[in-house]
MARPA-796217 format. One line per field, with one value per residue: x, z, y negated of N, C-alpha, C in turn; residue number from 0; residue in one letter. Coordinates in steps of 0.001 Angstrom, whole numbers. Atoms other than C-alpha are relative to their C-alpha. Layout:
MARPA-796217
n_xx <- X:... $
n_zz <- Z:... $
n_yy <- Y:... $
ca_xx <- X:... $
ca_zz <- Z:... $
ca_yy <- Y:... $
c_xx <- X:... $
c_zz <- Z:... $
c_yy <- Y:... $
num <- NUM:... $
residu <- A:... $
END
This chain:
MARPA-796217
n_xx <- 399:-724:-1399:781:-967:805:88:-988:-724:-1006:-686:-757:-920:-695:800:52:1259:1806:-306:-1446:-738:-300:805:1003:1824:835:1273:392:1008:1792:553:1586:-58:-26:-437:68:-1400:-1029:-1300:60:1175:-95:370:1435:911:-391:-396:-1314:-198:-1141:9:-294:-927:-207:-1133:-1299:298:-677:501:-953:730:-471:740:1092:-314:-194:1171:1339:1399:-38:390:-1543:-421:-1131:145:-782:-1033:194:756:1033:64:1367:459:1389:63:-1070:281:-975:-1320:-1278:-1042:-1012:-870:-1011:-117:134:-811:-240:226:1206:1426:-309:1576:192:151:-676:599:-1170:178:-879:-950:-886:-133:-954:-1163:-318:-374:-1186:-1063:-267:-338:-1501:170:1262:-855:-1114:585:1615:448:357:531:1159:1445:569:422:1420:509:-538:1201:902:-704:-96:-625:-1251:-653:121:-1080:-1039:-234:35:-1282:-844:64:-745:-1221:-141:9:964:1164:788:776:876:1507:995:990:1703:258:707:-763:-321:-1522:-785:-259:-1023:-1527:-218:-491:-1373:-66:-612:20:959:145:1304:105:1000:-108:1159:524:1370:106:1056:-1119:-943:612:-528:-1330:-836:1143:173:85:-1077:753:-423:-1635:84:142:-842:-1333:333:646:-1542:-921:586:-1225:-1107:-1122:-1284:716:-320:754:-416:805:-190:906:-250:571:1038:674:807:-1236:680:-101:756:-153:-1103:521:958:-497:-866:448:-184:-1067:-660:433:-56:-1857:-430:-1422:-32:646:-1005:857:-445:594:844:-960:654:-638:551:380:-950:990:1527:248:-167:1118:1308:893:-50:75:1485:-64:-1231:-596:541:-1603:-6:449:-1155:-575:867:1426:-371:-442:919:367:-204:723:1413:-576:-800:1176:491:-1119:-619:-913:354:-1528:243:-945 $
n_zz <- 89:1527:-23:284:721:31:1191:-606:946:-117:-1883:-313:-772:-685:87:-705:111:-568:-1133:-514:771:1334:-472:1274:-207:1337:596:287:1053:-36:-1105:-647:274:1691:88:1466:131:-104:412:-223:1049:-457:-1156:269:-54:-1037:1076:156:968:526:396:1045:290:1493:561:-217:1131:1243:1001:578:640:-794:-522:664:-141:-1505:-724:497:541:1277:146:795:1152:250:1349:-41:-439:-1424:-787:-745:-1035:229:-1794:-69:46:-124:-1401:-946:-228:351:1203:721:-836:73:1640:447:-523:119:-1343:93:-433:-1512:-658:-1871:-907:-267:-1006:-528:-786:-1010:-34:915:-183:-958:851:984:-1370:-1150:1175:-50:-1532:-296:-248:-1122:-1165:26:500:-762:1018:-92:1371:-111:815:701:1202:-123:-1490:-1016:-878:427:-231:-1370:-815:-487:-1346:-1424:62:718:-1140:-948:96:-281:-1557:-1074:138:-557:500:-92:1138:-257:1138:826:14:311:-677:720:-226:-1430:-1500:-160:821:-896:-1381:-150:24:-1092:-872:1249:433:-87:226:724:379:306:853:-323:1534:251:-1354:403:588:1527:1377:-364:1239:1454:571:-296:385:-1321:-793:-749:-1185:-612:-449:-1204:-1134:-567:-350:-1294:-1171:220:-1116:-1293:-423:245:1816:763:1568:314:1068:883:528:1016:14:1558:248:196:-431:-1238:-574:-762:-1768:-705:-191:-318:-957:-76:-103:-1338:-918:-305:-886:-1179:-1135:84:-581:1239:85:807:1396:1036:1038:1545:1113:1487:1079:1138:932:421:1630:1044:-420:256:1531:127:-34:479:-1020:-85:-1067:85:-96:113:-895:-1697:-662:-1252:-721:-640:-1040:-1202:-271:-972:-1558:-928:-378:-1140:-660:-933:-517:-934:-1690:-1139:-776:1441:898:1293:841:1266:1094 $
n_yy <- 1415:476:1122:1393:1160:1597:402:1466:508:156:730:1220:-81:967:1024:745:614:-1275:-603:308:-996:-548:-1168:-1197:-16:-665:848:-1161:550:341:777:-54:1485:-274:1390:794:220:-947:-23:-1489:-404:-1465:-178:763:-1167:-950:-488:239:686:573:1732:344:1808:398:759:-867:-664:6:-545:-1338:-834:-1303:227:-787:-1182:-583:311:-774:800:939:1192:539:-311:750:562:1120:360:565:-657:684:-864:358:-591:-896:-1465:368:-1006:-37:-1250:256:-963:1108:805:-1034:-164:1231:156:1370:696:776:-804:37:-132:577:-643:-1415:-973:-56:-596:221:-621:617:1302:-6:-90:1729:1323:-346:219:1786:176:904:1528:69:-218:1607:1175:-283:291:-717:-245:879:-511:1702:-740:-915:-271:-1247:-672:-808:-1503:-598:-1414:445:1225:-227:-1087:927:734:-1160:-789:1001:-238:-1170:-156:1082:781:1332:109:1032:-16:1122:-724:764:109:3:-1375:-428:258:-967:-345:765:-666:-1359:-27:953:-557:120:838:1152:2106:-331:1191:412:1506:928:723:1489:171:-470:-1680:-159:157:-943:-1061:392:-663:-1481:-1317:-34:842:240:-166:-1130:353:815:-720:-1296:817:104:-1645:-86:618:-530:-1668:-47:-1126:1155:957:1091:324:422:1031:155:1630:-344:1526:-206:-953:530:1118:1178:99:-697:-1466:-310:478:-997:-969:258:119:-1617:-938:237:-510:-1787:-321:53:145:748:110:327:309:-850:1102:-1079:261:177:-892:-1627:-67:-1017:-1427:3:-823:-1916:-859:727:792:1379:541:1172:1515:9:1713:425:-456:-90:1111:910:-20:595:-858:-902:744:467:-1403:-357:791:-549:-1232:527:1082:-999:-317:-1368:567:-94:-435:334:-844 $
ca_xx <- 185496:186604:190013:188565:190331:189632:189566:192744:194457:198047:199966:201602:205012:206731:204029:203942:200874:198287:199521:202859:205750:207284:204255:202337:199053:196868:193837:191188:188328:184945:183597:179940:180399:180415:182589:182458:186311:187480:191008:191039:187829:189076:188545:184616:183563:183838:184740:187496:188101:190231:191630:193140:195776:195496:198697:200623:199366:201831:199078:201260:197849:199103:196231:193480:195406:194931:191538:188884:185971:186968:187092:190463:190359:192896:191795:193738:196516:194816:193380:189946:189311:185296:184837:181161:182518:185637:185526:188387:190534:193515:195611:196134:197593:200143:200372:200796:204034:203859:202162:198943:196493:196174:193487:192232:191826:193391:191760:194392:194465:195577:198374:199566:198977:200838:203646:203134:203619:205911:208435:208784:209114:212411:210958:207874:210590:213359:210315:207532:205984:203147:200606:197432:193954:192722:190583:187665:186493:187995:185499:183342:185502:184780:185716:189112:189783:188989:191244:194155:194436:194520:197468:198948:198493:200128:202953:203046:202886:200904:197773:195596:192445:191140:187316:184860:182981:179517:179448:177347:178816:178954:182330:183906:183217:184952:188140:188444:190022:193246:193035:196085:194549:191521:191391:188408:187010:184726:183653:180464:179152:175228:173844:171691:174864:176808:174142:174836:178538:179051:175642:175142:174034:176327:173984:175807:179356:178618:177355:179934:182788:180910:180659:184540:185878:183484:185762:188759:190406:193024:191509:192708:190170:190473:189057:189332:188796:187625:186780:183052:182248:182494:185308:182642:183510:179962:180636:184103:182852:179869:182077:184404:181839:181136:184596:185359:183301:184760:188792:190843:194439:194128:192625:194230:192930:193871:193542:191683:194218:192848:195286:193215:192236:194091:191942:188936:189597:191441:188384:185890:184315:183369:184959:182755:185154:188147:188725:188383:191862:193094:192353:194384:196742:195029:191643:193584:194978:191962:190307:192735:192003:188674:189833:192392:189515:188062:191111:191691:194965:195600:197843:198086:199068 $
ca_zz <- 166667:163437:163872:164669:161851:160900:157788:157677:155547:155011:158788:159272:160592:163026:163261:165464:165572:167068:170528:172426:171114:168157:167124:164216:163756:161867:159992:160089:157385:157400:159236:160836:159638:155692:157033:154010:154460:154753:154281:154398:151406:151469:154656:154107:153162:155406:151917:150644:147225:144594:143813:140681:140255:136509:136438:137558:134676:132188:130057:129718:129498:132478:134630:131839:131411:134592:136065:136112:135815:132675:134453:133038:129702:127576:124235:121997:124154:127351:130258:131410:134799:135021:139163:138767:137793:139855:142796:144683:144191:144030:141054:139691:142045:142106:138378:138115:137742:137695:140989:139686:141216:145315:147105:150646:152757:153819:155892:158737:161572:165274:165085:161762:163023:166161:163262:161737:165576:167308:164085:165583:169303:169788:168876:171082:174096:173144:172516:175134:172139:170943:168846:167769:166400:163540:160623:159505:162953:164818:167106:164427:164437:168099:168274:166657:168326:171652:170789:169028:172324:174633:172974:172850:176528:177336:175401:177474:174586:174833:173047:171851:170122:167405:167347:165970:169165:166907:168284:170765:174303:175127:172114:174816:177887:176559:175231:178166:180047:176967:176393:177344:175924:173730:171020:170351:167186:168058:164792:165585:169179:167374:166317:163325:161737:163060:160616:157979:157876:159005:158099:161933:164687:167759:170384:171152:170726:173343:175708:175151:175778:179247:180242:179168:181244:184036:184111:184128:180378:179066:176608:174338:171540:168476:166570:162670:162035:158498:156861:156226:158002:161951:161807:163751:167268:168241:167270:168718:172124:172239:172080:174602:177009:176617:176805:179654:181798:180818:182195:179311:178802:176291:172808:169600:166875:162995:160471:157395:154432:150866:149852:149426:145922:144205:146798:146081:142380:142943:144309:142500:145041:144616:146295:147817:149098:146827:147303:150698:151936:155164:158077:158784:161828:163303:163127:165006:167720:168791:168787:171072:173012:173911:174575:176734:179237:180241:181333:178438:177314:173603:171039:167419:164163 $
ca_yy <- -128425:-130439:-132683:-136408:-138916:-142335:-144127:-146737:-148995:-149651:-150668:-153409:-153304:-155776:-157644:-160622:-162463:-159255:-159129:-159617:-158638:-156723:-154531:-151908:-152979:-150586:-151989:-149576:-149555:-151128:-153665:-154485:-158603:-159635:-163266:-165691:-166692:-163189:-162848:-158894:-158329:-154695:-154338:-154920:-151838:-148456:-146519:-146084:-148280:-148596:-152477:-153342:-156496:-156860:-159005:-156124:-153953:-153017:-151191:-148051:-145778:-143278:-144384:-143500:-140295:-139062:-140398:-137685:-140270:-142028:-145160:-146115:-146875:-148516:-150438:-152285:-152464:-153736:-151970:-152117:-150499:-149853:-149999:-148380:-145167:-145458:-142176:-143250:-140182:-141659:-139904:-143045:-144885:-141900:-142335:-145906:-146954:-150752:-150733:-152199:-149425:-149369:-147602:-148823:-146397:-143012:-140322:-140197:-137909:-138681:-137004:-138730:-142226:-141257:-140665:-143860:-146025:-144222:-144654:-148437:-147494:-148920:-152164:-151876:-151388:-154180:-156785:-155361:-155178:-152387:-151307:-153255:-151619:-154260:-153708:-154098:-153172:-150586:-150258:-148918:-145590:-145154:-141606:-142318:-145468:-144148:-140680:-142972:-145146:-142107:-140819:-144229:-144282:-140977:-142275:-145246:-147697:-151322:-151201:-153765:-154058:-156781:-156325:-158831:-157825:-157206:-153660:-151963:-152288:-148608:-148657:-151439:-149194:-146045:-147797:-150341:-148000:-147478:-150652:-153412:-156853:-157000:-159998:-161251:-163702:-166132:-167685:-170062:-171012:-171079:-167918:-169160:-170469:-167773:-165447:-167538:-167272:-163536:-161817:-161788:-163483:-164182:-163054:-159585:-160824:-163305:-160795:-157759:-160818:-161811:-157879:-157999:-160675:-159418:-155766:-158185:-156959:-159246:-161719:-163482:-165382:-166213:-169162:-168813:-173134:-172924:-176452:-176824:-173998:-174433:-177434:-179814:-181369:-180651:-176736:-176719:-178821:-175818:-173121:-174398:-174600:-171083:-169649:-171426:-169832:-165969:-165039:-165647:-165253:-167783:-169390:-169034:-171223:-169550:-172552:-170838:-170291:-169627:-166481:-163550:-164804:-162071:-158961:-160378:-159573:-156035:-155010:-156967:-158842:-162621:-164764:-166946:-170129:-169782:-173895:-174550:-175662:-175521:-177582:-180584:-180751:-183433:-181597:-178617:-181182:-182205:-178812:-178054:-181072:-179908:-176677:-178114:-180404:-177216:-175695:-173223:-172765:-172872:-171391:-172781:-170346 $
c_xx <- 895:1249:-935:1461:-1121:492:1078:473:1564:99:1199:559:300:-994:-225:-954:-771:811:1486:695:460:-1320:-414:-1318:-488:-1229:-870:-1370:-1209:-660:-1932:177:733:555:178:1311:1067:1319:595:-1365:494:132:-1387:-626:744:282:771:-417:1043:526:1253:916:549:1540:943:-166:989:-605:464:-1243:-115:-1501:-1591:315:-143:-1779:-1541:-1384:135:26:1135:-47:655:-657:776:1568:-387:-912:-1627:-417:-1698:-345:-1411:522:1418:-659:1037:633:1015:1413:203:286:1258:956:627:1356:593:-746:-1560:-1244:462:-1609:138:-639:226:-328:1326:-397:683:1551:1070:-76:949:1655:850:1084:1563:1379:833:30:621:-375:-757:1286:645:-1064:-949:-989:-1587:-785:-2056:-1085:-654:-1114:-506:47:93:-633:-1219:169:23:649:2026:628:426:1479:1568:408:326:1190:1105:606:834:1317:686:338:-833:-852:-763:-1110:-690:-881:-163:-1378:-1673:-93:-439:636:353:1687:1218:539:787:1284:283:976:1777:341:1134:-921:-790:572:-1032:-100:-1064:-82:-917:-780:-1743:-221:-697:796:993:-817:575:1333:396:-1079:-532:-499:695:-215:1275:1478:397:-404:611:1339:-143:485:1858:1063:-721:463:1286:1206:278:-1031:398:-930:445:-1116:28:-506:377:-1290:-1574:-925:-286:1171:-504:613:-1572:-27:1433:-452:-968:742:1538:-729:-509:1128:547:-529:323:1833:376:1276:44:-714:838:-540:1206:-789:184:1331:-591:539:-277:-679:43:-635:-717:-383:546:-961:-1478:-1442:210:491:-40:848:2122:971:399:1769:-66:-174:1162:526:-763:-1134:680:515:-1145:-1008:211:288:-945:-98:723:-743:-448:926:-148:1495:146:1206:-502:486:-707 $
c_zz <- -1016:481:115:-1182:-57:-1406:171:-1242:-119:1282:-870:1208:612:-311:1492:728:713:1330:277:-485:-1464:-155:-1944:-91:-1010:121:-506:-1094:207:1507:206:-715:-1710:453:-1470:-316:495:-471:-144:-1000:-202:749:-109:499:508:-1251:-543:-1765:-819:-705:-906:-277:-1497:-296:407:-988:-584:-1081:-719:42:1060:1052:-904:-537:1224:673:-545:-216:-1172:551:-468:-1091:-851:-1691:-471:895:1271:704:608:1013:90:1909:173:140:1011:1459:1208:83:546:-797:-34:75:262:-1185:-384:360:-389:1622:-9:809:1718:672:1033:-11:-132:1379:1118:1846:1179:176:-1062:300:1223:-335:-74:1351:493:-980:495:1542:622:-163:768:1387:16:-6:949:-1017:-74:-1176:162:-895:-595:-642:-679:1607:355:442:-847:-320:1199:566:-363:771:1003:-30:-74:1743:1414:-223:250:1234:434:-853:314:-1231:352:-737:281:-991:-521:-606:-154:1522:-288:368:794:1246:307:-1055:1374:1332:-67:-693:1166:997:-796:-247:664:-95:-1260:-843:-1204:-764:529:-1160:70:1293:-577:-855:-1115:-717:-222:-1028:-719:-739:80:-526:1127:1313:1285:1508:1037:482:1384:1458:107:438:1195:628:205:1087:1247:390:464:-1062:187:-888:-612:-1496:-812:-842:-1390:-20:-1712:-707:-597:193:1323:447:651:1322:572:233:1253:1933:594:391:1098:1287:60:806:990:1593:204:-103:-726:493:-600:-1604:-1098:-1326:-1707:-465:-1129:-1245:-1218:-792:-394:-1310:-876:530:-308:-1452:-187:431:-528:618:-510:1111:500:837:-369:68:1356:646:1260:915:568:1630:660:643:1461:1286:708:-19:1485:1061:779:603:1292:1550:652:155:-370:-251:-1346:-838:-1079:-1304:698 $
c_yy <- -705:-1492:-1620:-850:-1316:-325:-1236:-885:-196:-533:-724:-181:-1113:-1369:-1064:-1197:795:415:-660:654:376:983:473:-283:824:-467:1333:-560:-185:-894:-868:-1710:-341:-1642:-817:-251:1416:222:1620:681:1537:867:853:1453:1257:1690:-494:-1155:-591:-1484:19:-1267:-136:-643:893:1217:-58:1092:1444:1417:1446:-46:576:1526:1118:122:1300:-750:-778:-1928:-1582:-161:-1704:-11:-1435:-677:-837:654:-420:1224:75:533:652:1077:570:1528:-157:1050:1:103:-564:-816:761:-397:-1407:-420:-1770:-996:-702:749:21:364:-270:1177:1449:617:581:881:-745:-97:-923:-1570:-61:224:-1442:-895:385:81:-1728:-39:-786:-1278:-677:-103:-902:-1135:-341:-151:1205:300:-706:1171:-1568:852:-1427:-471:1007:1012:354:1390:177:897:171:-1116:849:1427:-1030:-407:239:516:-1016:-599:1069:-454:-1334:-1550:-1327:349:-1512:-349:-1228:314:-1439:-319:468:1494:473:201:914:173:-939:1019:1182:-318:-1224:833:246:-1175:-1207:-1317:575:-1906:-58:-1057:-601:-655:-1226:-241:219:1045:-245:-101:1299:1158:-281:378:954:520:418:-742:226:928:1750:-132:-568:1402:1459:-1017:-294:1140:-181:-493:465:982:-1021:395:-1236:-545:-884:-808:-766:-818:-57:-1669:120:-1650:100:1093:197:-986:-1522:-4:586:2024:514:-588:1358:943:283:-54:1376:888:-326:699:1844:-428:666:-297:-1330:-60:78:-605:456:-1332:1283:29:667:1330:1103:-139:1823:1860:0:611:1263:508:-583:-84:-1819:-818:-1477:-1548:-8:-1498:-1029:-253:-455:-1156:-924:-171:-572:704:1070:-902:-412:1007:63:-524:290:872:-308:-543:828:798:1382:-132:609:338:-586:1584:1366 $
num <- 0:1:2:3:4:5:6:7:8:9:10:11:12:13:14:15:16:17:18:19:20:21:22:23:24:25:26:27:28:29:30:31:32:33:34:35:36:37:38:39:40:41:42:43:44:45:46:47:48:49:50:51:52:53:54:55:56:57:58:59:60:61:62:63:64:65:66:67:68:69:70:71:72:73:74:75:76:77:78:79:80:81:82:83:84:85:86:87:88:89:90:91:92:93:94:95:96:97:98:99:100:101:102:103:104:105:106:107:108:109:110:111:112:113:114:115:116:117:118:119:120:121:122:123:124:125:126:127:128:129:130:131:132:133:134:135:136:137:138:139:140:141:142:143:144:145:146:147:148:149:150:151:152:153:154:155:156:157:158:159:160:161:162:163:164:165:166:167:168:169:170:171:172:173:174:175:176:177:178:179:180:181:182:183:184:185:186:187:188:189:190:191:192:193:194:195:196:197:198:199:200:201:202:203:204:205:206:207:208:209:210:211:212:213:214:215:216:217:218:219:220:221:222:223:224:225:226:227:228:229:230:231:232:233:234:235:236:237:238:239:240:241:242:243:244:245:246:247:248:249:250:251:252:253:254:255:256:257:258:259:260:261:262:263:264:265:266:267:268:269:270:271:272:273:274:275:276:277:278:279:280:281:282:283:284:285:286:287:288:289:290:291:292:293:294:295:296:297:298:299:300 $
residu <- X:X:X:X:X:X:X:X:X:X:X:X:X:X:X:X:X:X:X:X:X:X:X:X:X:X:X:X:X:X:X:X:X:X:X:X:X:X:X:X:X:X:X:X:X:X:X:X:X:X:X:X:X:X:X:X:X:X:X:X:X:X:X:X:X:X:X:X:X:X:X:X:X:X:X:X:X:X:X:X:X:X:X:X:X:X:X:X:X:X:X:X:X:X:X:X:X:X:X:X:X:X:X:X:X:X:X:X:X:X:X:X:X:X:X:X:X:X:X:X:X:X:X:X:X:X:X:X:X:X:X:X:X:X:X:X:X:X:X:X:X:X:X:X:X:X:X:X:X:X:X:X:X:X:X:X:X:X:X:X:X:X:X:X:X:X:X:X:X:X:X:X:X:X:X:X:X:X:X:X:X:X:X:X:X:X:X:X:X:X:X:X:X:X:X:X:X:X:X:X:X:X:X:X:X:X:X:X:X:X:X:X:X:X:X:X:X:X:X:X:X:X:X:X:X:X:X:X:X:X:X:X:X:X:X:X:X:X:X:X:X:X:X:X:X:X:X:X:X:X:X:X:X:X:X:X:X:X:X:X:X:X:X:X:X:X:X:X:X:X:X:X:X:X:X:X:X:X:X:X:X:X:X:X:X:X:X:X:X:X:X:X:X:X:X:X:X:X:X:X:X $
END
């Protein structure tokens, strides 16, 4: 029977934000939801891809020396990378010694992610800290997830998974059992808008988050508040009257921030609200106001 792996992206150490604690979150690749204010655009796709940061170029030619597809080539004294022909190899990100080349995603076995975590134990233990599943969407690698979380389990670590939720319910029921504390986005209480801004409609999220708190899992949700997208009191009012009725650790509202400029163009993707700045304090105080009346409690940041 063939080794299960998963497709990942760089981990992220001592991370503090994805769970309690000191923790490792690994960001696995490819996710079921195309969000408009993605902050992770190399996430997106469930193939690997190489991304490009032109301003870290120093044109030194080692990169079109190398690349078996030609898609490196160097005229004039300035590089032009041609992502069509681009195979994701990786040579020349090997090759590159200014740092400008970086592929997402690396075919990673159980075994070697159980490398990666357990390198940061000691901080999981002093912090109660642990290890988070991000991506992308996790739960669209089922079979590693579910493996991953099993081992993480026999080595008594915390786990905790950050899922979009948009995934067939059966992925919930076979890591629910590995699972510590699930954290869940909630992006738009109506499902027509909720297409609009993810490529999705809400309908499933909503009813694998019911089944969720109905086992009793840890929950804690997360609110991306992204200005002109669901920063209305009537949306925010809506979506409080939802989660109040499903047993929640708590809300955490994420004000939107603007800095993934610079991914969107290593992997030449548009990106679609590079102006949009973040949402004013007040706005977030009275969020979590409303949040607050139905007897939520609320984290900021």
């Amino acid at each position: 029977m063939p080794e299960i792996t998963g497709l990942l992206l760089e981990p992220k150490r001592f991370a503090i934000h994805d769970g309690p604690g000191i923790r490792t979150t690994l960001f696995f690749k490819g996710c079921v939801l195309k969000c408009i204010w993605c902050h992770n655009p190399e996430s997106i796709s469930a193939l690997k891809k190489l991304g490009y940061y032109d301003y870290k170029c120093i044109s030194c030619g080692e990169c079109a020396d190398i690349c078996p597809a030609n898609a490196h080539i160097l005229r004039g004294g300035k590089h032009n990378f041609q992502h069509s022909l681009c195979t994701a190899c990786g040579k020349c990100e090997d090759a590159c010694p200014g740092n400008a080349l970086k592929l997402y995603g690396k075919v990673t076995t159980v075994d070697e992610a159980m490398k990666i975590v357990l390198a940061d134990a000691a901080f999981y233990q002093q912090s109660n800290g642990g290890v988070t599943l991000s991506g992308g969407e996790p739960l669209m690698q089922i079979d590693f997830a579910e493996a991953l979380l099993k081992e993480l389990k026999k080595a008594n670590i915390h786990t905790a998974v950050d899922s979009c939720a948009n995934v067939a319910s059966h992925c919930f029921a076979r890591v629910i059992p590995y699972t510590d504390m699930f954290l869940i986005d909630f992006k738009h209480a109506d499902s027509a808008e909720h297409k609009k801004l993810t490529g999705s409609g809400n309908e499933l999220i909503c009813k694998n988050l019911q089944w969720l708190s109905s086992q009793g899992a840890r929950l804690e949700i997360r609110i991306p508040v992204v200005p002109g997208c669901n920063d209305t009191l009537e949306n925010m009012e809506r979506s409080a009257e939802f989660l109040s009725k499903l047993y929640l650790e708590a809300v955490r509202l994420l004000p939107y921030h603007s800095l993934a400029g610079s991914k969107y163009r290593a992997v030449n993707m548009p990106n679609t609200m590079p102006q949009t700045p973040a949402p004013s304090a007040e706005t977030l105080a009275r969020f979590a106001e409303i949040l607050q009346k139905k007897g939520i409690s609320v984290k900021c940041g």
